[in-house]
N, C-alpha and C positions, 0 to 999 in steps of 0.2 A: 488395905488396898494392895492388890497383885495384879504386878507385870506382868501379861502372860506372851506380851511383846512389846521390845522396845526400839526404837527407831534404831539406825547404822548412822544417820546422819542429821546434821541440824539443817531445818528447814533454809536456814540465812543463804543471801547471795554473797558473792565475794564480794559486798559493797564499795570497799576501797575503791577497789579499780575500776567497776562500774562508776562510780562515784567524777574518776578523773577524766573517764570518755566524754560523757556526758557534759558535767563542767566543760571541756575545753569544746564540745560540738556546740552548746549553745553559745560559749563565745564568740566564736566565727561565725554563727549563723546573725546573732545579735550587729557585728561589723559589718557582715557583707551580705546580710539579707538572703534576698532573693537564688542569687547568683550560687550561693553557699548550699543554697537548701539544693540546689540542682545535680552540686558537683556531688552530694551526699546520696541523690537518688540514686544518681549515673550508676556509683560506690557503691552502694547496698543492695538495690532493687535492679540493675539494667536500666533505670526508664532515664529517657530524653525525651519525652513527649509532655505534653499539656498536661497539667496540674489539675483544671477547672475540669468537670465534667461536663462538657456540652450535653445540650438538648437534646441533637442526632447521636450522638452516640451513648445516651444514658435511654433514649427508646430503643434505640440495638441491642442494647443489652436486657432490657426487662422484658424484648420479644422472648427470649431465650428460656425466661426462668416458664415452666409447665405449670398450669393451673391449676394441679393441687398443691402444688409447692405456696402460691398468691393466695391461693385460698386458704392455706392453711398460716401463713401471715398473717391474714386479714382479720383471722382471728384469734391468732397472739396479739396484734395492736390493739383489737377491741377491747380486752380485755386487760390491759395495761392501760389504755386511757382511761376507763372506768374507775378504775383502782386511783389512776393519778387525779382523776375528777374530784373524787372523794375523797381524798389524804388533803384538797387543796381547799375544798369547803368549811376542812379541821381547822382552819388559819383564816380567822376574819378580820375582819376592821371595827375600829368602834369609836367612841369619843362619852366622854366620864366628865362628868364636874366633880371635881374632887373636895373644892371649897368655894364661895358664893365669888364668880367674879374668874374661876380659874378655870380653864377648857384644857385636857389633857386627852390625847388620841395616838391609834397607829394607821399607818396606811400600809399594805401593802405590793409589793412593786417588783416585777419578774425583772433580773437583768436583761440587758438589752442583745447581748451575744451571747450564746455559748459554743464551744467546742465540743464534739463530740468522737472521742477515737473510737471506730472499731476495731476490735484484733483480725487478722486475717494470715497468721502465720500457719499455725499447724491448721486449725480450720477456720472455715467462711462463717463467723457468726452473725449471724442476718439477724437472731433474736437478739441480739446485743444491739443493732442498731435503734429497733424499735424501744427500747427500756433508755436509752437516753435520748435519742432524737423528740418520739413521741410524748415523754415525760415532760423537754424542756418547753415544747409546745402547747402544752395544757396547763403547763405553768402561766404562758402567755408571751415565752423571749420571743423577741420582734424577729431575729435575726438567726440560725442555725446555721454553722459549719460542722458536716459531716466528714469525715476522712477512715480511709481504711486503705493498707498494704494496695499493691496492683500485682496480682498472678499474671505475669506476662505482662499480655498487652494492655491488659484492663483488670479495676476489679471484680472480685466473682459479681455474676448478674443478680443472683437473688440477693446479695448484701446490697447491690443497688437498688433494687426493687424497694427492699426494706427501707432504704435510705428514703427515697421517695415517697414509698407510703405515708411513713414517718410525718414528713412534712419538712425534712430539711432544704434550706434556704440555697445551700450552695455543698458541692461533694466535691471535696479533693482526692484525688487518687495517689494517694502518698501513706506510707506509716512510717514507724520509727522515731527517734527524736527529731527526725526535719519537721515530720507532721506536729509534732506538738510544739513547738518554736512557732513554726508557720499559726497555728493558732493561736497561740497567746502574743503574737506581733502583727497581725496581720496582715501577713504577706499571703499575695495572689488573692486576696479578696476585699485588699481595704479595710477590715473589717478587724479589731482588737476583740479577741473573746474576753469576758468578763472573768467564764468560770470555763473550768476544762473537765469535761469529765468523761468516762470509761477506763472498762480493763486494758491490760497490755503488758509484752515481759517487764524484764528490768527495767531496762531500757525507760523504757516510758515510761514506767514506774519513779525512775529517779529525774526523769528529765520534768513532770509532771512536782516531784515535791523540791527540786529547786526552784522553780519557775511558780511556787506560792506563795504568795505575798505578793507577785505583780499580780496575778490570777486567783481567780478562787480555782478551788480543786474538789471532789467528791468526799474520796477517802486516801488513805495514802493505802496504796495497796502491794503484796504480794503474793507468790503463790497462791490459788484456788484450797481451801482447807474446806474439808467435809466430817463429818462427828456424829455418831449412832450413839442414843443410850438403849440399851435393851433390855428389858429384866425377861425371868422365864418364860414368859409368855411367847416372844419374841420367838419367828421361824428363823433359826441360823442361816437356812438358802435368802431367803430375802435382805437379810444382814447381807452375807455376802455379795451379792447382786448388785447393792446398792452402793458399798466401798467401793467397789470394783466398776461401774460404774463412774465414779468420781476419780478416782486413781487416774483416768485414764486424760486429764487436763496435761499433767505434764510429771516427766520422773521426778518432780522436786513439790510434788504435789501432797501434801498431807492428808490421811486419813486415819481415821482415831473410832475406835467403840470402845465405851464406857458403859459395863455391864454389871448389873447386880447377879450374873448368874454363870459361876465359872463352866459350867456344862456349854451355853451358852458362846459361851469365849473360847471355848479350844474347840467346841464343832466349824464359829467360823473362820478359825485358826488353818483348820484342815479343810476346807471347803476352798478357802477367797484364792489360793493359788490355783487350783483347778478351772476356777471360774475365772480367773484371766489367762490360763491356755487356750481358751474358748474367745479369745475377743482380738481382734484382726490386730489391734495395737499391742497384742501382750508383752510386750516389752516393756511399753510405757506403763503400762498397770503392773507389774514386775516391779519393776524400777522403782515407782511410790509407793508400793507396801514395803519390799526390801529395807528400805534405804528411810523413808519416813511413816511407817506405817506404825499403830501399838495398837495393843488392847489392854485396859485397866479392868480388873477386875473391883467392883467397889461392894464393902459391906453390908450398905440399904441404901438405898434411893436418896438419902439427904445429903450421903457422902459420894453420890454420882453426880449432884448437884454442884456440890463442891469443888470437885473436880473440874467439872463441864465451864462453871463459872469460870475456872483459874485459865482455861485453855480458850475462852472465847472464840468458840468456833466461826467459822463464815457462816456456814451451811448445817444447820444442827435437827436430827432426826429422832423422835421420840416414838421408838416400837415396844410400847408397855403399856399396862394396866392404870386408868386412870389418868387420861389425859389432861382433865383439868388441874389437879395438883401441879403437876410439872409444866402450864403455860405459867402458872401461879407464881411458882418459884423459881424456875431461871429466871436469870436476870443479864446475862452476858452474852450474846450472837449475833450472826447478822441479821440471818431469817430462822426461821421455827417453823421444820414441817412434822404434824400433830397427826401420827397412827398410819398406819401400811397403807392406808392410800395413798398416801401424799411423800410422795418421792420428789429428791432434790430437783429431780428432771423439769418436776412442773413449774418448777420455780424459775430455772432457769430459763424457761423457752416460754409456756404460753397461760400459767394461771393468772397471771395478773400482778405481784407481787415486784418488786424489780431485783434483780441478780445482781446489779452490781453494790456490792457490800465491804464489811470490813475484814481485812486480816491482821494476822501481828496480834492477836490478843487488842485492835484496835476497838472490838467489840464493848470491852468495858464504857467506852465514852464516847461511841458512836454508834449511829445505827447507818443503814447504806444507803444510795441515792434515793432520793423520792421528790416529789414536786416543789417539796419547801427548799429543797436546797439553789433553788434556780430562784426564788424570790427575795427578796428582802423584808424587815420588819421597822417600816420609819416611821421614830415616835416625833412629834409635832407638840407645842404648846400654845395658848395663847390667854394671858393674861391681862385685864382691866387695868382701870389706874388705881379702882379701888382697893383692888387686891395688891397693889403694889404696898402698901399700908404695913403690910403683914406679912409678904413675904422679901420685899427690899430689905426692910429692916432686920428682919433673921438672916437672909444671903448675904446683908454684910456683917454682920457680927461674926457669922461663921467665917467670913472670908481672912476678917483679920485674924481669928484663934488660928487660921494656916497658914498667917503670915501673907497674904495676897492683899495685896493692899488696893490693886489696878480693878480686881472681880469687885471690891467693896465700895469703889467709889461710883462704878457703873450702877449699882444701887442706889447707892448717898444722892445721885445724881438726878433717879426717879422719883424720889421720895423728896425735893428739893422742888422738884416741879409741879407735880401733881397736887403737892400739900405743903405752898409758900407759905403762910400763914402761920405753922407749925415751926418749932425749934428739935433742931435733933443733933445730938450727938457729934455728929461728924460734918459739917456744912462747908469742904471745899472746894466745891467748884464756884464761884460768881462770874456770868454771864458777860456780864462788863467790861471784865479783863479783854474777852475774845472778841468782842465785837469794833 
């Protein structure tokens, strides 16, 4: 394995101190509610205006957004419901007789709120709204809070549009950690989120993974991470294209190629700079190859693997020979886009798949949002008296080898009942005493 670049900088935030903002912003918002989240808008955003997005002015705003902008929403939603349709039919219900007399089952059951942030800082991601709003919708939540930043007076119109398309319930025009406090408490809509999810800076990021275990959460996330493997075959311009391309989230933004062909690695060594002079933000694309960018040169494909696994990319890109092999055996990402057509872009915005995902190497033990994370899986039983025979008697025996003495008489109890007649072991409860 050759370095043929290695990062200037580690991808981390200065957690700490992130860490104590947050901490003390949700405390004050948790004491004084409402009022807090206001002084914090005033603070961060300018706004003293209304939280809720009214009716007349969430239709003033979707006049705004041009019809191929709607139209070309209309079919990033489409094709994201579709996807969430079918990820949700993967998850059934069912009911099993496991033994003569015993009924065991799962139901499944969407929470009843979610939260959904949009980012709206550097840009208006309207496709973001669609990949959680319309996912928690096909899931089936009763209830959606949408929120995203306010540019000025309002948020951008096509993230509204989105919103709406979507199907969310309710839009606040708030971001930062007000907005996620505001949803996981329910402030300005009544309404307690269950589960909170979307992207967002730190910020959100950490105000989001304090605030679980009151709430569920997606992923725990940071920085946007992007990862090519290429072998020879691979066009260096399209390599580069495509970093550069992702670079361009934010200067703290990781991008990584894992190449079995050093020719490969030092064309788009010399190329990926050139190709962010050419892009209106070259700073920001600058800024992430500088500062977080590498290229690993690796031996053969099983130690590209290897690699690729240890880095669990968010967004991981496979420009090589023999596609199948390599859906085969990684095993570590958030999404997998499979041969030059399929650029992260599609993913992000309108094939179907959902963006939001893990980082932090969180890809080993999770995969990103999708319609099951908005549901639940509740297992139910329900047992005979005959079957109490056979399973009373082993749940308590087993209760008392763990020392539970209180689980084994709840047993002793049924088996007492059901089958007076019988002498068993343990007979202390008599009905007599209580009556």
């Amino acid at each position: 394995m050759i370095y043929l670049k290695k990062p200037q900088r580690s991808a981390e935030e200065d957690d700490r101190s992130i860490r104590e903002a947050v901490e003390g912003m949700l405390a004050d918002i948790g004491e004084r509610g409402e009022a807090a989240v206001r002084d914090y808008a005033e603070k961060f955003d300018g706004w003293t205006g209304d939280f809720l997005l009214g009716a007349e002015k969430k239709a003033r705003l979707i006049e705004q957004v041009p019809q191929q902008v709607k139209d070309d929403l209309c079919f990033a939603h489409e094709q994201v419901t579709r996807f969430a349709e079918a990820q949700k039919q993967s998850l059934r219900e069912f009911e099993i007789e496991t033994a003569p007399g015993v009924r065991l089952g799962q139901r499944v059951v969407p929470v009843q709120c979610a939260g959904c942030y949009v980012p709206g800082g550097r840009y208006a991601h309207a496709a973001s709204a669609i990949m959680s709003v319309a996912t928690a919708k096909v899931a089936g939540v009763d209830f959606v809070v949408a929120c995203s930043p306010p540019r000025g007076d309002a948020i951008d119109p096509a993230v509204a549009y989105a919103m709406d398309l979507a199907g969310a319930d309710a839009i606040l025009e708030m971001g930062g950690v007000q907005a996620v406090a505001s949803l996981a408490f329910g402030l300005f809509t009544s309404r307690e989120a269950d589960i909170i999810v979307g992207p967002g800076n730190a910020y959100v990021a950490e105000a989001k993974r304090l605030l679980f275990g009151r709430v569920g959460i997606d992923v725990f996330a940071g920085p946007t991470e992007s990862a090519i493997i290429a072998d020879d075959t691979a066009d260096p311009m399209t390599v580069a294209v495509d970093l550069a391309s992702q670079a361009e989230h934010g200067p703290n933004s990781p991008v990584w190629l894992f190449t079995t062909s050093e020719r490969v690695g030092r064309s788009v060594l010399e190329l990926l700079p050139k190709v962010a002079d050419d892009m209106p933000n070259a700073e920001v694309v600058h800024a992430a190859w500088r500062d977080h960018g590498e290229i690993i040169v690796c031996g053969d494909r099983e130690e590209a693997v290897r690699v690729s696994d240890r880095y669990a990319p968010e967004h991981l890109q496979i420009l090589a020979d023999d596609l199948d092999w390599w859906k085969a055996n990684l095993n570590n990402y958030g999404s997998l886009f499979l041969g030059e057509g399929s650029t992260v872009t599609h993913g992000d915005k309108c094939s179907g798949t959902n963006h939001i995902l893990p980082t932090k190497r969180a890809g080993r033990y999770s995969g990103g949002l999708n319609v099951h994370k908005f549901m639940k899986v509740l297992t139910y039983q329900h047992l005979d008296a005959q079957a109490n025979k056979t399973f009373s008697a082993i749940g308590s025996r087993i209760s008392r080898i763990e020392g539970m003495e209180g689980h084994a008489r709840a047993c002793d109890w049924r088996l007492r009942k059901y089958f007076p007649g019988e002498i068993w072991a343990f007979e202390v409860y008599d009905q007599r005493r209580y009556d």
